[in-house]
C-alpha positions as CSV (number, residue, x, y, z in Angstrom):
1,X,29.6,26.3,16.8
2,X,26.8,24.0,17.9
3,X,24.0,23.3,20.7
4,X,25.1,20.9,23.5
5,X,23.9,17.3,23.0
6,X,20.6,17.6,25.4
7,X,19.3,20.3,23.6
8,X,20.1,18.7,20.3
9,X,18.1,15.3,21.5
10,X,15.0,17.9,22.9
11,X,15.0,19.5,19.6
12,X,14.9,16.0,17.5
13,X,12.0,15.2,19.7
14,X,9.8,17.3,18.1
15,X,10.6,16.0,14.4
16,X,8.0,13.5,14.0
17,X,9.4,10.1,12.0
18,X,8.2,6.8,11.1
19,X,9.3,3.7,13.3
20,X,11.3,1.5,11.5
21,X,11.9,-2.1,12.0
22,X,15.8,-2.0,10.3
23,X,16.2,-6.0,10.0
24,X,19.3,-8.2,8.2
25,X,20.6,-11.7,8.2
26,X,23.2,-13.3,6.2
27,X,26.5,-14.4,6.7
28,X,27.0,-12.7,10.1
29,X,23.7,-13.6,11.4
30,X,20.2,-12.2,11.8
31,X,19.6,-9.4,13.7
32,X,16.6,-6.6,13.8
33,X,16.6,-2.8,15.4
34,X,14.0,0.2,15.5
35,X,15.2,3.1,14.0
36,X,13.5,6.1,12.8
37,X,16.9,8.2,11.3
38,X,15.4,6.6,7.6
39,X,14.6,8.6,4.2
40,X,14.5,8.0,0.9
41,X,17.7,9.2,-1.1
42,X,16.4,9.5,-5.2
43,X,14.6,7.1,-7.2
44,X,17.3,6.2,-9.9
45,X,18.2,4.0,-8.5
46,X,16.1,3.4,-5.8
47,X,18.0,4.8,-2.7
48,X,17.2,5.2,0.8
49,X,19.3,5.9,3.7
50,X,19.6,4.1,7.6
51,X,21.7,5.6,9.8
52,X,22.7,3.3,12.7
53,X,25.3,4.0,15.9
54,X,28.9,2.6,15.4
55,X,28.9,1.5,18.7
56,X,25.8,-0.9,18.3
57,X,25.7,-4.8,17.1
58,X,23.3,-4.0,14.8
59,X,25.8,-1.5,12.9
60,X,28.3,-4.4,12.9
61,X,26.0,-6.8,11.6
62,X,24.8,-5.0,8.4
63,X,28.2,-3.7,7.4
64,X,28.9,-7.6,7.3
65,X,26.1,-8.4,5.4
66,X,25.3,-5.8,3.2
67,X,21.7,-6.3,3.1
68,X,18.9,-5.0,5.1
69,X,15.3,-4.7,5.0
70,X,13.2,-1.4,6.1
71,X,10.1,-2.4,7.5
72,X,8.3,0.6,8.0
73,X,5.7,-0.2,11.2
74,X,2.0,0.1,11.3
75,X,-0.4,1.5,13.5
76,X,-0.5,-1.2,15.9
77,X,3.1,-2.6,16.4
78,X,4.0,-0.4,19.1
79,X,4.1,-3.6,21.1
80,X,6.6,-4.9,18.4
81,X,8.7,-2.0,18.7
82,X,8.6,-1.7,22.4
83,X,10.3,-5.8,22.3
84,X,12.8,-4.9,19.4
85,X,14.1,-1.9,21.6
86,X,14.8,-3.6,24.7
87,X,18.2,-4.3,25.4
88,X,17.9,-7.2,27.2
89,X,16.1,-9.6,25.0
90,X,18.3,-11.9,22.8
91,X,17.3,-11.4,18.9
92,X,15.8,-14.6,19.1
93,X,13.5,-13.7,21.9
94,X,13.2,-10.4,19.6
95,X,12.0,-12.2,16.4
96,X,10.3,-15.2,18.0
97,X,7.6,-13.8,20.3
98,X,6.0,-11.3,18.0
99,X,5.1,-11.2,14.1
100,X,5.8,-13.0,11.0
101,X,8.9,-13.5,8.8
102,X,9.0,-14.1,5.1
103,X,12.1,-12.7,3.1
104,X,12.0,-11.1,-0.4
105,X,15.2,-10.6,-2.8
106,X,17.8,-10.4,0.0
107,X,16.8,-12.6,2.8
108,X,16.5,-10.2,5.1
109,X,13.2,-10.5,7.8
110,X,10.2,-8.9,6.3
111,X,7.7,-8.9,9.0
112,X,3.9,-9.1,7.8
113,X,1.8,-6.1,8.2
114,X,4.3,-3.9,8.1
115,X,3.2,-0.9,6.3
116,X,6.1,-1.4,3.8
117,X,9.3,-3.2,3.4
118,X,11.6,-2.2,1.6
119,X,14.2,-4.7,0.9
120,X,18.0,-3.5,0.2
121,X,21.1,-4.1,-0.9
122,X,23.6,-1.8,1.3
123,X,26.1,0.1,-1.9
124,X,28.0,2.7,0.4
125,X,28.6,3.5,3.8
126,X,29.7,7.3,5.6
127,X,30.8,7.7,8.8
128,X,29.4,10.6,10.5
129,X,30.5,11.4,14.5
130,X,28.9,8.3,16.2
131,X,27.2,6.9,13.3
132,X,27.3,5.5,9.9
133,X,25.0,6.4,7.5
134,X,24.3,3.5,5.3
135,X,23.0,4.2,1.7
136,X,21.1,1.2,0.7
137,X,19.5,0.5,-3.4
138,X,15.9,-0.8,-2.9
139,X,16.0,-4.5,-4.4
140,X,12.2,-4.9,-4.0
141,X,9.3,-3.7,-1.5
142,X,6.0,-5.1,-0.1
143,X,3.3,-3.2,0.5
144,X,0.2,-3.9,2.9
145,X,-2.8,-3.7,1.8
146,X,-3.8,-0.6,4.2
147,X,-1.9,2.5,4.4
148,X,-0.8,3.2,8.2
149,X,2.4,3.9,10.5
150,X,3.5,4.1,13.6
151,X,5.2,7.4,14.2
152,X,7.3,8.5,17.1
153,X,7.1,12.4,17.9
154,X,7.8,14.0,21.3
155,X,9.2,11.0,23.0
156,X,6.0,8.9,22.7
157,X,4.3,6.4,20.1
158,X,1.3,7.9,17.6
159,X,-0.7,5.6,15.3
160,X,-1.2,7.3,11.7
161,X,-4.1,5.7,9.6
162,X,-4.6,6.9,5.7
163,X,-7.7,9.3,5.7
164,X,-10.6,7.9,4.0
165,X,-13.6,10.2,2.6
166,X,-16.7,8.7,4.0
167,X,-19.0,6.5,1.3
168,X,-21.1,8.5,-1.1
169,X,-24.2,7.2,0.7
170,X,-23.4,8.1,3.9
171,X,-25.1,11.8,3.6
């Protein structure tokens, strides 16, 4: 037995996760999604997981190239991940209008100011109803130098900045 699909979706709406900026390239091209299905596996080794529809380019993409990068998305890339979400933009149009690419160990995009990339190598794949689940090792990661994230929870976009105790003198 389980709920119908609707109440399913209402029901992930109110699990808050961080925006994600899943990005590849390699021999079957470059591509870049927003996906917030993303957790961390174990740390020996490294692990996270992405799970991405089976019906979506992006899905085809990374099983080809066996790499991706995480870019987990700060505060203020809502814009970002507003342009990476709409189907109607080509992934040039996608990469070319907004941010900066380097690449770390993989080659996949790393976009600057992302909170954190995490750059992967993909080492297993499941299939689960529509989607795969892609378990990926962590090759390297970039961190910026502030903590913050975008986070998606009840259908709409919330900025997340690190607490910071006010300076000793301030009192």
């Amino acid at each position: 037995m389980s709920i119908d699909r609707t109440a399913f979706r209402t029901a992930m709406s109110r699990l808050g996760a961080s925006v994600n900026l899943i990005t590849t390239d390699g021999p079957a091209g470059r591509y870049g999604m927003i996906a917030s299905a993303v957790c961390s596996v174990t740390d020996d080794p490294p692990t996270v997981l992405v799970c991405i529809n089976r019906s979506s380019t992006s899905y085809r993409t990374i099983r080809a190239n066996r790499v991706l990068c995480v870019n987990v998305l700060a505060a203020d890339h809502e814009p970002l991940s507003r342009r990476f979400s709409d189907p109607k933009l080509s992934v040039e149009d996608r990469f070319a209008a907004m941010g900066q690419w380097t690449s770390l160990v993989t080659g996949s995009p790393v976009l600057h100011g992302a909170s954190v990339a995490l750059d992967c190598k993909v080492t297993a794949a499941r299939n689960v109803g529509t989607h795969c689940v892609f378990f990926c090792e962590v090759a390297d990661a970039h961190l910026a130098g502030t903590a913050q994230a975008l986070i998606y929870f009840d259908r709409t976009y919330h900025p997340l900045t690190a607490w910071q105790a006010p300076a000793a003198d301030a009192y």
